[in-house]
C-alpha positions in Angstrom: -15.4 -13.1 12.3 -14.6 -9.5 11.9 -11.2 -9.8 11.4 -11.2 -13.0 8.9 -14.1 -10.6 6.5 -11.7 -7.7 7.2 -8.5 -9.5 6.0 -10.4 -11.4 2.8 -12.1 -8.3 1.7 -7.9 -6.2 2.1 -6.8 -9.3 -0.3 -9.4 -8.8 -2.9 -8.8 -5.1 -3.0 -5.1 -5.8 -3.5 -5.5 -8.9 -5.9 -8.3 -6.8 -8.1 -6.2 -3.1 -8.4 -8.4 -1.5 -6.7 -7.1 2.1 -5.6 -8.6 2.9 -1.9 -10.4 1.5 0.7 -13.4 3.4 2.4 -14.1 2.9 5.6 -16.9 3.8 8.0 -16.2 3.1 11.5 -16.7 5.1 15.1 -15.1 8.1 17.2 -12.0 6.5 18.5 -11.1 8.2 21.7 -7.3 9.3 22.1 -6.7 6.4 24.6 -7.5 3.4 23.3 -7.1 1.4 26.6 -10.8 2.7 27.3 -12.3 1.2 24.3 -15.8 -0.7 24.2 -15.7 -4.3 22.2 -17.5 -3.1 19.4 -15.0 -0.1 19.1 -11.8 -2.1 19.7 -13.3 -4.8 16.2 -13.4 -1.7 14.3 -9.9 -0.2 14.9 -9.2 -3.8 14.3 -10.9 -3.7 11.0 -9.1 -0.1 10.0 -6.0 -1.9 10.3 -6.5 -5.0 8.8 -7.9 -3.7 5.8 -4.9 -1.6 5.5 -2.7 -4.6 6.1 -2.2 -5.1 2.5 -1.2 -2.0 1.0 -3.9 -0.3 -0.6 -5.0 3.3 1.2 -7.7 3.1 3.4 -10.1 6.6 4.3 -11.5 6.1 7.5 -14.0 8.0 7.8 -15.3 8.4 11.7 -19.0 8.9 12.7 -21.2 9.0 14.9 -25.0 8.8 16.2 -26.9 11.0 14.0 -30.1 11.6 15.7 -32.7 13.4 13.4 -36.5 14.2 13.7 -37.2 11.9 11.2 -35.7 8.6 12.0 -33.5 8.5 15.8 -35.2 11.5 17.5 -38.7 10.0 18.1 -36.5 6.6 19.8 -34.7 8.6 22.5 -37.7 10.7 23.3 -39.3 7.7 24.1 -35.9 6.7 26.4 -35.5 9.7 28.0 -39.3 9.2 29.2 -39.2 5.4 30.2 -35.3 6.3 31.5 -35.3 9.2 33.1 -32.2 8.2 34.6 -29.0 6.3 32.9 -25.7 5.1 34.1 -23.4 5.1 31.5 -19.8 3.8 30.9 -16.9 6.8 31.0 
């Protein structure tokens, strides 16, 4: 579904003139082999959307954990999961 939105919105840039793309993704690590789903369908996207010429920032983010908003969610975690596994 990703793809097909991806490759519809890189026509309409191109059929409309419109000059660059941008586009927020995640940190892509230097070997993609390693890659989760969700971060493989956003390389995917980055590349479809500059499939049909028209530049494309990618601009690469990630979690931003503040006091106001994310902080408060993984204090609670941290309590309740004192212990995690997590994927390399």
């Amino acid at each position: 579904m990703d793809a097909l939105i991806a490759d519809n919105v890189a026509r309409a840039t191109k059929a409309n003139d419109i000059k660059q793309i941008v586009y927020l993704s995640g940190i892509i690590p230097k070997q993609e082999k390693t890659l989760s789903r969700h971060l493989k369908s956003r390389l995917e996207v980055e590349r479809i959307l500059g499939g049909q010429g028209v530049p494309v920032t990618t601009i690469r983010a990630g979690p931003i954990i503040s006091p106001a908003e994310s902080f408060p969610i993984l204090a609670k975690l941290v309590k309740r999961l004192p212990t995690m596994i997590l994927p390399r």
